[in-house]
C-alpha positions, 0 to 999 in steps of 0.5 A, a space after each residue: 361826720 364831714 371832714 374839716 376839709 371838706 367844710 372849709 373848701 366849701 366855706 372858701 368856694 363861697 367866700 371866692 364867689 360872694 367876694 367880688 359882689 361885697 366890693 361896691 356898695 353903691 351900685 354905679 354904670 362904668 365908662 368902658 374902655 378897650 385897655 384893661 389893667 388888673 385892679 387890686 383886690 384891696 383898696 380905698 373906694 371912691 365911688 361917685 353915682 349918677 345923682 354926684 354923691 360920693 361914697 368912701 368904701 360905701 359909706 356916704 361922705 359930703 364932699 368937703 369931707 373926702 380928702 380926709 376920709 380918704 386920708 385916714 384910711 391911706 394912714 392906717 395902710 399905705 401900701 392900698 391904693 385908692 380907686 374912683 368910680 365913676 358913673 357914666 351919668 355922673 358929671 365929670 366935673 365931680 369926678 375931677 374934684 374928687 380926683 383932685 380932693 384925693 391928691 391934695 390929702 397927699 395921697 398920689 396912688 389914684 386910680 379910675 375904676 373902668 369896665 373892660 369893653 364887651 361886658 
């Protein structure tokens, strides 16, 4: 019989190394950058893919509908901050919009998601 230890260090083992790939659900080309910042764990996630299609925690949202979205999730955990991604080939205009849709839900903790050079 194996240890419930044993068991559970294997289950936190895999769970460390699946967390990171369940994060995005829409699979987009970051802008690089040489200033690295740590980006939290938890957080609402915008993204935006090549196309301008936009993606709130990885469930696709009309534009018009962010702010609120967004809104919601924030209400129900103020502490979590809202993260934008952005794909190098998406318009930047899109980003912006998104950015400013964001700010006028009353939400403030925006972030842009980059990848650190080198990668």
């Amino acid at each position: 019989m194996t240890p419930l230890v044993d068991v559970m260090l294997v289950l936190l083992i895999i769970f460390i190394i699946s967390a990171p790939l369940l994060r995005s659900g829409t699979k987009v080309t970051l802008p690089k950058a040489a200033v690295r910042e740590s980006q939290p764990q938890r957080a609402v996630l915008v993204t935006i893919d090549r196309g301008g299609q936009a993606f709130v925690n990885g469930e696709r949202v009309a534009l018009g509908e962010i702010g609120g979205r967004v809104s919601t999730l924030v209400a129900r955990a103020p502490e979590l901050p809202v993260l934008i991604e952005g794909d190098t080939e998406a318009e930047y205009g899109k980003i912006v919009a998104v950015m400013d849709l964001v700010r006028q839900a009353g939400i403030q903790n925006v972030s842009l998601v980059l990848e650190p050079e080198g990668k």
